[in-house]
N, C-alpha and C positions, 0 to 999 in steps of 0.2 A: 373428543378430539376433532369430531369434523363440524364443531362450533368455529373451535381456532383454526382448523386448513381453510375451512372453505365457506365462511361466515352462515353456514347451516343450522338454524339451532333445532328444526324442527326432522332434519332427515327427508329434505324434499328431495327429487328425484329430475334431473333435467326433466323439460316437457317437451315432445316431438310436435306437439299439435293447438298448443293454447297460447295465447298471449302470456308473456313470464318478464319477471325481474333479474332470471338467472342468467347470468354472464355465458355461463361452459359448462361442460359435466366434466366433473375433475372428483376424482378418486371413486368413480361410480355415482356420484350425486351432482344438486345443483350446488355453483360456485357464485358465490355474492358478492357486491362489492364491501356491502355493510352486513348487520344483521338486522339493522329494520329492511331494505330489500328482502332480504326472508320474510318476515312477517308480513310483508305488501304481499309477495307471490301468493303464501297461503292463502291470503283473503282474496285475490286472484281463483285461485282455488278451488275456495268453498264457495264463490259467487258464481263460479260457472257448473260444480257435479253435484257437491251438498245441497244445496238451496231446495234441492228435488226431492232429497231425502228426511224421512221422519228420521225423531231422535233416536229412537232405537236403531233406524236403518245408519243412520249417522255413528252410533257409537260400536256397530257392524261393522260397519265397513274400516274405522278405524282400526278393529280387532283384527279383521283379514288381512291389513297392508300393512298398517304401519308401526300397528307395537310389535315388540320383540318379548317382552314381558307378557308374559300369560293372562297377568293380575292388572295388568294395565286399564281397560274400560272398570274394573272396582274399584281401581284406586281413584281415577279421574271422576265416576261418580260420585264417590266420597267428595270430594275437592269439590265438584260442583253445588253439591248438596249443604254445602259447609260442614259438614264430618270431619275435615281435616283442620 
């Protein structure tokens, strides 16, 4: 749902402090105009906290913030590993 309200596909979060593509925070998240603006923010992003981080600390920190799903860093490993 908050692909279609708010062109979010990834569940980003307005930013108080970073350069962003995000228009407003509207329904608790960022509000895009597109959803390639989402995926610029991301890289936005990961170009300014990840870069610092090892993959494990990267797939960490995903685990802490931003999956909802438990199984989420095995499943994405999979995926990246070509498993899936």
């Amino acid at each position: 749902n908050l692909s279609k309200t708010n062109n979010n596909l990834l569940g980003m979060k307005h930013p108080r402090q970073r350069p962003t593509t995000s228009l407003e925070e509207k329904n608790g998240y960022a509000y895009y105009s597109d959803w390639r603006s989402c995926v610029f923010d991301y890289m936005i992003w990961q170009s300014r906290y990840a870069k610092k981080l090892s993959v494990e600390e990267y797939y960490q920190k995903l685990a802490d913030s931003y999956a909802e799903d438990t199984n989420y860093v095995k499943k994405l490993k999979e995926i990246v590993n070509g498993r899936i």
